[in-house]
N, C-alpha and C positions, 0 to 999 in steps of 0.2 A: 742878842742881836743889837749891832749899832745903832746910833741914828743918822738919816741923813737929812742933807737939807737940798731944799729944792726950789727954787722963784718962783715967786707967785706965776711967772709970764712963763715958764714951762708945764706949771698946774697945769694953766689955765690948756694951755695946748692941749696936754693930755686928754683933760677930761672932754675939751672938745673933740677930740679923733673918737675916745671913746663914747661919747651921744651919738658920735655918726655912723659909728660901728653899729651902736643898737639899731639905731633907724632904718641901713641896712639890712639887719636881721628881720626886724619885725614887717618889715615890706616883703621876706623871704619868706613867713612864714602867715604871709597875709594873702596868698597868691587867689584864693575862693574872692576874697574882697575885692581884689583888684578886677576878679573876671566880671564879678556884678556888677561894676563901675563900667567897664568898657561896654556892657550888655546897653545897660542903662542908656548909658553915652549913643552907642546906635539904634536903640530904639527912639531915642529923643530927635537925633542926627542920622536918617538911612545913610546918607550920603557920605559918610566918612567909613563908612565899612566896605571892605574889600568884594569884588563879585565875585563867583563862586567859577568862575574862567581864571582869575588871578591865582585862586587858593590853589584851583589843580594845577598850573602853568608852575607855583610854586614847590608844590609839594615832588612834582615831577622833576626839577631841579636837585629837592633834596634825595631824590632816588625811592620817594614812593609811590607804589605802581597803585594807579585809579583803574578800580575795574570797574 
């Protein structure tokens, strides 16, 4: 196999698209984490979580039926 050559200033690119690639994944495979965060976050803050008229009003939207 050849060699190729590549600038440093497209390296660099790369390797930065690919850290962000991970970051994405590892946020994808963090999802439990992230729920304890926002638990957390509304326990600390009630007032940033949604009422439980919003969630059905939502949900009804996406087409699930609240019995």
């Amino acid at each position: 196999m050849g060699t190729i050559t590549i600038s440093e200033e497209k390296f660099n690119k790369v390797i930065n698209d690919v850290e962000n690639l991970l970051e994405d994944v590892i946020k994808l495979l963090d999802q439990d984490g992230i729920a304890k965060k926002r638990l957390k976050d509304i326990k600390n803050d009630p007032s940033i979580a949604k009422s439980d008229k919003e969630l059905e009003d939502y949900l009804k939207y996406r087409g699930v039926k609240i019995g």
